[in-house]
C-alpha positions in Angstrom: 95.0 139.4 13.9 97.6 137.9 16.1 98.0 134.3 16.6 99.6 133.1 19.8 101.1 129.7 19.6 101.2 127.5 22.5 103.0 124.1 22.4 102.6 121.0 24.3 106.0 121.4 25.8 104.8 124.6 27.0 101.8 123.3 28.9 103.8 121.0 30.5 106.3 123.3 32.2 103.2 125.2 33.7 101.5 122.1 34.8 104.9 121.2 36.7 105.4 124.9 38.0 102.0 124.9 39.3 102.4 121.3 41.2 105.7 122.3 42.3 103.8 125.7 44.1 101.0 123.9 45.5 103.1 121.2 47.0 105.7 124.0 48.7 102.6 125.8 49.8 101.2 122.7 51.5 104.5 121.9 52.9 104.1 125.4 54.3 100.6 125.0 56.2 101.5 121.9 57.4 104.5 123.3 59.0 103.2 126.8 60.0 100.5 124.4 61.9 103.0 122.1 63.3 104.5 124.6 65.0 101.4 126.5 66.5 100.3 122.9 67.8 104.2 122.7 69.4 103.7 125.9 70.6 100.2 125.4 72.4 101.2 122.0 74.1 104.5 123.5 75.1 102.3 126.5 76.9 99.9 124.1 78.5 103.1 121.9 79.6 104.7 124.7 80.9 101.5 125.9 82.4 101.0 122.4 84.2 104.7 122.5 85.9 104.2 125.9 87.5 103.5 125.0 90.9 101.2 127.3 93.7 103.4 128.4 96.6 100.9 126.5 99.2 102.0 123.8 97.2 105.6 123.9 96.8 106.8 122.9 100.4 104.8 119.4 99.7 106.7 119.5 96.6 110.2 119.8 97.9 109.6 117.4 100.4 108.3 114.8 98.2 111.5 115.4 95.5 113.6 114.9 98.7 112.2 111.9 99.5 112.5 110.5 96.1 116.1 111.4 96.1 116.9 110.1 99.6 115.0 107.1 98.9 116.7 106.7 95.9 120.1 107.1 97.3 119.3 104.2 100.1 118.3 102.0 97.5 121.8 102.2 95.2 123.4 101.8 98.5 120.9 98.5 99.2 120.3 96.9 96.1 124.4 97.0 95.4 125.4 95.2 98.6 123.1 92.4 97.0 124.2 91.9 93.8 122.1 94.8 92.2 118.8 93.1 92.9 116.3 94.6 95.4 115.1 90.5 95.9 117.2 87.7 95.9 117.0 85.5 92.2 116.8 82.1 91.4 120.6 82.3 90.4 121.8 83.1 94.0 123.9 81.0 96.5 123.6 80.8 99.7 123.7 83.7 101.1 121.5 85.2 98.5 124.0 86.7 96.5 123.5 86.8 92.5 125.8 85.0 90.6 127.6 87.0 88.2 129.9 84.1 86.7 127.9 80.4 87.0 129.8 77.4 85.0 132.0 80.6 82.9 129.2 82.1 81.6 129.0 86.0 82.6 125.5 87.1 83.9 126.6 90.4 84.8 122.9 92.5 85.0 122.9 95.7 82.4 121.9 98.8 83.4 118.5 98.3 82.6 117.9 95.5 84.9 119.8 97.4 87.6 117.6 100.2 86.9 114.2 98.1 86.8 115.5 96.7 90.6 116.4 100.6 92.2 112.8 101.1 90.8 111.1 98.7 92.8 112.9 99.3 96.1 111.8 103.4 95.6 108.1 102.3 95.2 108.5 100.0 98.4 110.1 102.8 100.1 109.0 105.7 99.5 106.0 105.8 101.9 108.7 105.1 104.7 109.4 108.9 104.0 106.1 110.8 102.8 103.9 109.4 105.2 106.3 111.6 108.1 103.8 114.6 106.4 101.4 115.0 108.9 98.8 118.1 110.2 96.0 118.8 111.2 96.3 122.2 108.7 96.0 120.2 105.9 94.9 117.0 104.4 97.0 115.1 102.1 96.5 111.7 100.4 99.2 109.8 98.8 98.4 107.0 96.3 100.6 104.1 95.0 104.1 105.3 93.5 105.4 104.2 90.3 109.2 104.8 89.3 111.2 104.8 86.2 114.8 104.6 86.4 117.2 106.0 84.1 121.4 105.2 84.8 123.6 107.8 82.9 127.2 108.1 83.2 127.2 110.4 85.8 123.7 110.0 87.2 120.7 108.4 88.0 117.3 109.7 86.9 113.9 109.0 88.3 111.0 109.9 87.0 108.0 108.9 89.5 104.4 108.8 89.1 103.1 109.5 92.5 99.3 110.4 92.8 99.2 113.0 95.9 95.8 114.8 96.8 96.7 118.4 98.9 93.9 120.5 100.4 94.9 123.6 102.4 92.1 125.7 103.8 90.3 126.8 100.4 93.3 125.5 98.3 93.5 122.1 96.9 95.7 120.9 93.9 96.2 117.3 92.7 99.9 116.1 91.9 101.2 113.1 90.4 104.3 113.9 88.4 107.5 114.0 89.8 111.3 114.3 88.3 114.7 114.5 90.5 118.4 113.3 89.9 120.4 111.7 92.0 124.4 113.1 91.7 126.0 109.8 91.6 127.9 107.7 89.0 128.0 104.2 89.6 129.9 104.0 86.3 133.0 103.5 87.6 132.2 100.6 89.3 130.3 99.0 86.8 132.7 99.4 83.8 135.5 98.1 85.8 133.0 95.0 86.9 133.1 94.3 83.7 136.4 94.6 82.2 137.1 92.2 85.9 134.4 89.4 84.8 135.3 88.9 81.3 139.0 88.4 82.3 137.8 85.9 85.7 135.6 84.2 82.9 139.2 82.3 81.2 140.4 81.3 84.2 139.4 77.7 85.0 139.6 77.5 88.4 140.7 79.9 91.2 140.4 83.5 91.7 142.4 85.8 89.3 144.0 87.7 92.1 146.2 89.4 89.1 143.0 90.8 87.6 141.9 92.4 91.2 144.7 93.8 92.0 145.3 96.0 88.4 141.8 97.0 88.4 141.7 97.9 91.9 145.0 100.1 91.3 144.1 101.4 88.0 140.6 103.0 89.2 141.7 103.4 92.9 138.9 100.4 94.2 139.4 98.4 97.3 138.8 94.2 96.6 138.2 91.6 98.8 137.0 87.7 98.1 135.7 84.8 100.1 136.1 81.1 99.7 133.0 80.1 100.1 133.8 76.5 98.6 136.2 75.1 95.8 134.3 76.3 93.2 132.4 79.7 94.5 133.4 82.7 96.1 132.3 86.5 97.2 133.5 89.3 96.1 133.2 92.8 97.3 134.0 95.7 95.7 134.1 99.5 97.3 134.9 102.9 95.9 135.7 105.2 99.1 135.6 108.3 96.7 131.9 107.5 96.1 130.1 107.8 99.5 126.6 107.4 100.2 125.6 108.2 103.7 129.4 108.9 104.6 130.1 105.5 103.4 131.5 104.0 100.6 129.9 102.9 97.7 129.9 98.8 97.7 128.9 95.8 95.1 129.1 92.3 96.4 128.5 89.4 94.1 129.2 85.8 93.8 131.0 83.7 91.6 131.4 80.1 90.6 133.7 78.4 88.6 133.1 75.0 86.5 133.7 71.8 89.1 
């Protein structure tokens, strides 16, 4: 008779083979579900961007609204400062401060992005409500906009409920994407770089400053004395045109008395 001897060590090493198979294998199933689960929503997504021709004209119109819109609104909120509503931190001609007492309050991109936002849901039913037939009916809810600034462009991603009927055809709508093809980086970059040097000078205009930053990204600057302390200062880029004209920032500044 044979005797087959099995140690402890022995047992061990299975035990540990068989956890390390059953926790690969699990790893497995989760992932071969993962992706199914990926796979399904990206279908349905995909699915829910196809858009019926009766549909699409309303489409392109509404995406060229949101980028005209858009585009009027970097050209509006800019010649204020980058707000869409004067702030409390304004003088008197409305203009934000972006140096009060030396302390930079330059907006970020964020904040500039959270204004352009409002102005395209004030606007925006300026230019969709031109849509009108007797062919169709069409509803058009409340717009809601989120603004993304990259280097070289400006997303917007609105929410914009919209009810189309056509004959038998109807569809409901509400999400919209587009892009505008402009960089206000330039601009704001060189902003910048301009407060943080007008911030150590005590008094005055740093006309220095201007002029290297104007030459070194081809910008046109101009100031106004507005009183001892404040000023306006405007700031265009005539190789960024919107509307065949070029892009402008005003702000104010004021110094310490």
């Amino acid at each position: 008779m044979q005797k087959y001897m099995f140690s402890k060590s022995g047992a061990v090493t299975a035990f540990l083979i068989i956890g390390v198979v059953l926790v690969v294998l699990s790893g497995l199933i989760f992932f071969v579900r993962s992706e199914y689960y990926k796979s399904l929503f990206e279908v349905q997504q995909a699915g829910l961007k196809t858009i019926p021709q009766q549909a699409q004209p309303l489409v392109d119109y509404i995406n060229y609204c949101i980028e005209s819109t858009g585009m009027d609104g970097v050209a509006y909120i800019s010649e204020r400062g980058w707000k869409n509503r004067p702030s409390v931190s304004s003088n008197v001609n409305k203009l934000p401060y972006f140096i009060n007492d030396g302390k930079v309050l330059m907006p970020t991109k964020q904040q500039i992005a959270v204004e352009l936002s409002e102005y395209i849901d004030e606007h925006l039913g300026e230019c969709t409500s031109l849509i009108q037939s007797n062919a169709f009916t069409l509803k058009l809810g409340k717009p809601s906009t989120n603004t993304t600034i990259n280097p070289n462009d400006i997303s917007l991603n609105v929410n914009y409920p919209v009810e189309f009927a056509y004959g038998n055809f109807s569809i409901n709508l509400d999400q919209f994407q587009s892009e505008l093809k402009f960089s206000m980086e330039k601009i704001y970059v060189s902003t910048s770089n301009l407060l943080n040097e007008q911030a150590n000078v005590s008094s005055g205009i740093c006309l220095s400053c201007m002029f290297n930053t104007g030459i070194k990204n081809s910008l046109y600057f101009q100031y106004y004395t507005v009183s001892d302390t404040e000023y306006e200062i405007t700031i265009k880029d005539y190789k960024s045109l919107i509307n065949n004209n070029p892009y402008t920032l005003i702000f104010a500044i004021k110094q310490k008395k």
